[in-house]
N, C-alpha and C positions, 0 to 999 in steps of 0.2 A: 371090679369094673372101673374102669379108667374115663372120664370124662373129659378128658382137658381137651380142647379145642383142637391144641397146637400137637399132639400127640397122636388122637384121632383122624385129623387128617395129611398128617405125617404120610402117609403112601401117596395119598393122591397128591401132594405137591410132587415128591419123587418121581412118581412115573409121567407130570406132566413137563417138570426140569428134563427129564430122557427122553421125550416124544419130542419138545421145543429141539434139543441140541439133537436131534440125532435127523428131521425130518420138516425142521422149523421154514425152511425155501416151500416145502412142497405145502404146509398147511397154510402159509402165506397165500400162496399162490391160489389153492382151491377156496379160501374164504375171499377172497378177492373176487376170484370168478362169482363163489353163491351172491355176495355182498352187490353185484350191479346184474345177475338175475331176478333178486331180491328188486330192487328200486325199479325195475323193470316192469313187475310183477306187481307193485306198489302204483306206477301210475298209469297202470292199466284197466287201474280200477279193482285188483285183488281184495281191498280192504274196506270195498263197500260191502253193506247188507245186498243180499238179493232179493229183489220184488216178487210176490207172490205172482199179480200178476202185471204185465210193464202195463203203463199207461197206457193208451191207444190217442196216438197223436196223427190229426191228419192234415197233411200238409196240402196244399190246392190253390192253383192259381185261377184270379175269376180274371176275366179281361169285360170290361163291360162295354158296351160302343157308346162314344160320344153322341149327344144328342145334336139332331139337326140345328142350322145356322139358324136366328131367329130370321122372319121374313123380315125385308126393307121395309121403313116405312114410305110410305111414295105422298106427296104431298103437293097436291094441284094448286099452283098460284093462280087467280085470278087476273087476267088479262088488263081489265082495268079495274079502278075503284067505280067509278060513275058513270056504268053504262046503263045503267034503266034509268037515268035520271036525265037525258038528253033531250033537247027539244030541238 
């Protein structure tokens, strides 16, 4: 039994030298294509965990009403200083 590295995978360099030269356009072209499926597929969120169950987020707009304008104050002058004191 033969272990050497270089011996053992002696075919499979061969038949991937005869796949590259013989087909090497077309597996460009389809790894290309997988290659920006892939990235696609990547920031779509492919490579996250999945939640058991989502969050429950809830979204809600309050509008509240402004509160009434405070009342004026109203502020009586008296007319003169020294009107009970006349004689």
């Amino acid at each position: 039994m033969n272990l050497n590295p270089g011996e053992v995978l002696d075919p499979v360099f061969n038949f991937l030298d005869n796949a590259i030269a013989n087909y090497g356009v077309y597996l460009y072209l389809a790894l290309v294509w997988l290659s920006v499926i892939m990235i696609a597929w990547i920031f779509s969120g492919g490579l996250r965990r999945k939640m058991r169950q989502p969050p429950s987020i809830t979204v809600g707009i309050l509008i509240q009403p402004s509160a009434p304008p405070p009342q004026p104050i109203i502020y009586n002058e008296p007319d003169s200083i020294c009107d009970d004191h006349e004689d």
